[in-house]
N, C-alpha and C positions, 0 to 999 in steps of 0.2 A: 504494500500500500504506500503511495508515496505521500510525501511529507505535506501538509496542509500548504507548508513555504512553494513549494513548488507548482502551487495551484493559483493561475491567476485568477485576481475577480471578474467579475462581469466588464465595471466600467474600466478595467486593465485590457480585454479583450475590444471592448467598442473602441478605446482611446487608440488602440495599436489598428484597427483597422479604419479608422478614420483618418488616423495619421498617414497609412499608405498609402490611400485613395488621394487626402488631397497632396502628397509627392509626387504623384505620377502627374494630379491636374497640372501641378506648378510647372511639370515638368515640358509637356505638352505644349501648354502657353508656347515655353520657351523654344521647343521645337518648332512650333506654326509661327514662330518671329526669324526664326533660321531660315523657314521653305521660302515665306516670302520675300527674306534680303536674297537667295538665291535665285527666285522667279524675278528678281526685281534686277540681279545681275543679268541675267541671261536674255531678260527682255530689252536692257541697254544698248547689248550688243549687238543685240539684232536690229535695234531702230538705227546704231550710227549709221553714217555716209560713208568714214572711212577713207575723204575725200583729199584729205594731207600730203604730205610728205611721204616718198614709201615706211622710211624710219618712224616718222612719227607716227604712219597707220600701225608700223609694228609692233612700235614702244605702247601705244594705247591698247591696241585687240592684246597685248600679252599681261598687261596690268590687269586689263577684265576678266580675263578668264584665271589670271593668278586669285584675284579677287573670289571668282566662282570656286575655285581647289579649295582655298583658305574656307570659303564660306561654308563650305561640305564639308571641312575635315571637324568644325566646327561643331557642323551638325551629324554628323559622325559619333563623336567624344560625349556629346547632349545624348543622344538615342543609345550607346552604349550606357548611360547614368541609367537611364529610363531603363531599362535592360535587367539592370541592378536591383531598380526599385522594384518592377514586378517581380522578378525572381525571388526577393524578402516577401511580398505581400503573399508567392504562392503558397512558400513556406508556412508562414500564419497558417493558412487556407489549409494546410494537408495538416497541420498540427490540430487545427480546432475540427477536422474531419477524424484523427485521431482519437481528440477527445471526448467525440460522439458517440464513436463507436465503442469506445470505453464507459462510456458513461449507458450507453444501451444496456452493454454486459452486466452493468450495474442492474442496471432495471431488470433484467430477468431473471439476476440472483435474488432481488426483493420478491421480487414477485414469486418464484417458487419458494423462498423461506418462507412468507406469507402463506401459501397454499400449506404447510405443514403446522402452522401456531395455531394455536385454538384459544390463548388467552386474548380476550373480545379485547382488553385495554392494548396489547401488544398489536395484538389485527390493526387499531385502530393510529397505534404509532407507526406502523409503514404503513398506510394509506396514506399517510403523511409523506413518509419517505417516499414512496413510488409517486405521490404528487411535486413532493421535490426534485426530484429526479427527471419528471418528464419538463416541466417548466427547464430544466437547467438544459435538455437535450433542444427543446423548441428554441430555447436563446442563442444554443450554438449552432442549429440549422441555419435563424435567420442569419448570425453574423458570417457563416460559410457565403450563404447566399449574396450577402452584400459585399465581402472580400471578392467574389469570382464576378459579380456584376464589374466592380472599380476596375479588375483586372483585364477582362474579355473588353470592355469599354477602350482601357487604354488600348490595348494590344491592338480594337479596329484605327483608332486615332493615328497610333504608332504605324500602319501599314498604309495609309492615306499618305500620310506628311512622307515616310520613306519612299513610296511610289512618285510623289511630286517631285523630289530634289533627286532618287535617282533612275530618272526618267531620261530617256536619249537625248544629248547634249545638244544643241540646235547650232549651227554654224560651223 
């Protein structure tokens, strides 16, 4: 049986899965400010004339597209963080799917120790338990639920914004 210390609370499990969701949102943001300084490189380049100097058409198309490398390695470095961050939130996710299923095992050892007591006041302290119990499995359904929502959300967010920036280079 492990130690009470080892068990977090409830509002220890909502704070850590709130906390990941809104990491991944901060994170995104900062992603969709990346796609667009790189849609916003790439759309430059393509509007110049280009009409210059040969040098100076060189020196400027290799500034922009340096521009565009930096801009992607940028957003590179950002979406590898994001990366990070979902992989912590799935961990939560498989830990409190863990502690469901431990917490189930619990419920049907109450519940068949229940089927063998006959003292009506003991009966009546696991109906308690077994109502404890299933409250504690319903809490950590919904926060499974809301950890794999944040996470499948980012993860379509994360496949948009990467499709954008490494989309075929135009020019």
């Amino acid at each position: 049986m492990p130690s009470r210390k080892d068990v977090p609370g409830r509002g220890e499990v909502t704070e850590k899965i709130e906390t990941g969701k809104k990491e991944m949102e901060i994170k995104e943001v900062d992603l969709a400010k990346i796609v667009t300084d790189v849609e916003t490189v790439r759309q430059t380049l393509e509007q110049l004339d280009l009409s210059g100097t040969a040098e100076g058409v060189e020196e400027v198309e290799a500034s922009i597209r340096n521009a565009e490398d930096v801009t992607e390695g940028v957003f590179d470095r950002e979406d590898n963080d994001l990366e990070s961050i979902q992989a912590v939130n799935h961990e939560v996710e498989e830990g409190l799917q863990e502690r469901r299923g431990l917490s189930e095992s619990d419920l049907g050892k109450i519940e068949d120790a229940n089927s063998r007591i006959e003292t009506m006041e003991t009966v009546n302290e696991f109906v308690r338990a077994k109502q404890a119990a299933l409250h504690d499995i319903d809490f950590l359904s919904d926060q499974i639920s809301r950890a794999s929502e944040a996470r499948e959300k980012s993860d379509e967010v994360q496949d948009r914004l990467q499709s954008r920036v490494h989309s075929k280079k135009k020019g």
